[in-house]
C-alpha positions as CSV (number, residue, x, y, z in Angstrom):
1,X,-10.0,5.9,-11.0
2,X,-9.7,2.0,-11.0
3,X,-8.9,0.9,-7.3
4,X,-5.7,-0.4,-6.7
5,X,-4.6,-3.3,-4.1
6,X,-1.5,-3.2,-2.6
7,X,0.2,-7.2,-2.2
8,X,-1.4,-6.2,1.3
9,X,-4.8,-5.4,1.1
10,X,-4.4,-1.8,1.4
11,X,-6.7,0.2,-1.4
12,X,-3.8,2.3,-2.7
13,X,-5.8,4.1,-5.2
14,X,-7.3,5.6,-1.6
15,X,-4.0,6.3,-0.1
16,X,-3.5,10.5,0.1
17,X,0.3,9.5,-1.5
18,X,-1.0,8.1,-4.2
19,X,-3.9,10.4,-4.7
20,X,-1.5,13.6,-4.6
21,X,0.9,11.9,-7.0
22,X,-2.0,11.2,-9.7
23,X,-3.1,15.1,-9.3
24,X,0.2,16.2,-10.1
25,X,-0.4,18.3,-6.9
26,X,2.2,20.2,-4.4
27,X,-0.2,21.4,-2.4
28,X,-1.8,18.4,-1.5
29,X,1.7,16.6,-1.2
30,X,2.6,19.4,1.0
31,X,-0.6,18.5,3.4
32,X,-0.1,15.0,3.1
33,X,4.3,15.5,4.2
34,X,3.1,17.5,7.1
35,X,0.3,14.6,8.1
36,X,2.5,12.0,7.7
37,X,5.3,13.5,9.7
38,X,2.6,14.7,12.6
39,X,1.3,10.8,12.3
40,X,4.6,8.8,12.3
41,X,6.7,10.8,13.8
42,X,9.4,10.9,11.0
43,X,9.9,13.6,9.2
44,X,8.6,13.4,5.1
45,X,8.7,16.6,3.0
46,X,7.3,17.4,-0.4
47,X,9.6,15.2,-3.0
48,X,9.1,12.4,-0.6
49,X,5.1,12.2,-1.7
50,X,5.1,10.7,-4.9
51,X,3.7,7.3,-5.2
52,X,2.2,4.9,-8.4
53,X,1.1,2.5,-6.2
54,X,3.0,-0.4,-4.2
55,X,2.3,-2.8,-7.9
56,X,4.2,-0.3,-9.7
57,X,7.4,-1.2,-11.6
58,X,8.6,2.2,-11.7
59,X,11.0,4.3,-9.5
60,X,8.3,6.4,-7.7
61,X,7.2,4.4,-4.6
62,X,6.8,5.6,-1.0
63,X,9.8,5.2,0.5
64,X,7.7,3.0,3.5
65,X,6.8,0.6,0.6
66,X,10.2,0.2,-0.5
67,X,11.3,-1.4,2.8
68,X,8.0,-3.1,2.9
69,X,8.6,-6.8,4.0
70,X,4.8,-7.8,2.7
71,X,5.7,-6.1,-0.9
72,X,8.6,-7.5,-1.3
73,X,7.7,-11.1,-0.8
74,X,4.3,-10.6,-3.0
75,X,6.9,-9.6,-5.6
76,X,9.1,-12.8,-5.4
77,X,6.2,-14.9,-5.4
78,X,5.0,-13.0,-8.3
79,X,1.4,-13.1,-7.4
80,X,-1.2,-10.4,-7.5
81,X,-1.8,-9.5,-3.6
82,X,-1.2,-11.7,-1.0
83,X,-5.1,-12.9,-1.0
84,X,-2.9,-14.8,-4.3
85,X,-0.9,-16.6,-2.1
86,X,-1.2,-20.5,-1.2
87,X,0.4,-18.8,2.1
88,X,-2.0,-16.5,3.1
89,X,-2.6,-15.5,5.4
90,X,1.0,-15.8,6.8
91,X,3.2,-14.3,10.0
92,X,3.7,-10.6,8.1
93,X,0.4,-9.9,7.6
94,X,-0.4,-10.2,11.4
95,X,1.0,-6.5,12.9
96,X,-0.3,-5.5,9.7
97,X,-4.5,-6.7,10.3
98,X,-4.4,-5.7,14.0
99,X,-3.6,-2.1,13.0
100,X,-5.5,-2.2,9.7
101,X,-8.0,-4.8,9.9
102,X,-9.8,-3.4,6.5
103,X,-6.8,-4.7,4.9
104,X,-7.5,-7.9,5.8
105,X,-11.4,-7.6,5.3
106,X,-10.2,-6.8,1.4
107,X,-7.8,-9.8,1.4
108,X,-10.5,-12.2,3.0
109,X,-13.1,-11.0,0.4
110,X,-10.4,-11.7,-2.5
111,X,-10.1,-15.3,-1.1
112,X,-14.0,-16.1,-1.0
113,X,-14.0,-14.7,-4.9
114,X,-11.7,-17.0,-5.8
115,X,-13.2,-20.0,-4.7
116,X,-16.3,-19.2,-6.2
């Protein structure tokens, strides 16, 4: 599977959401509701596991990604991921890279590319 980056730098293609929804599998969405729940403290059952990716078009997104602040301004902007953005690396990536700083290792990595 190609990997996927989110407008944040997370690798959704590694994302168990994402994974489950591509298997087509209720048992490992079933796993992955009862993780999530246990890690965030909110409760998410089985339909609420079904995920293309945060650059899909479609309807099926995580509902987490549909309120995402990051998302939604990659999509206004229209760029790729927010290593895209003549903004980067701005204000709502920072709660984001001092909980997840491999996003931001990802992101970082896009910039040098580009430059070269």
């Amino acid at each position: 599977m190609r990997k996927m980056i989110a407008f944040c730098g997370i690798l959704c293609s590694d994302c168990p959401t994402f994974i489950a929804t591509k298997k087509d599998d209720d048992e490992e969405r079933r796993r992955v509701a009862e993780l999530w729940t246990k890690q965030y403290g909110e409760e998410y059952k089985l339909g609420d596991i079904n995920c293309d990716g945060c650059l899909t078009k479609g309807p099926r997104v995580f509902r987490y990604c549909n309120t995402c602040e990051i998302r939604r301004c990659g999509q206004e902007k229209k760029v790729k991921n927010c290593g895209y953005c003549e903004e980067y690396a701005c204000e709502k990536l920072a709660k984001l890279f001092s909980e997840y700083s491999k996003a931001k290792e990802v992101l970082d990595e896009i910039r040098v590319s580009r430059r070269n």
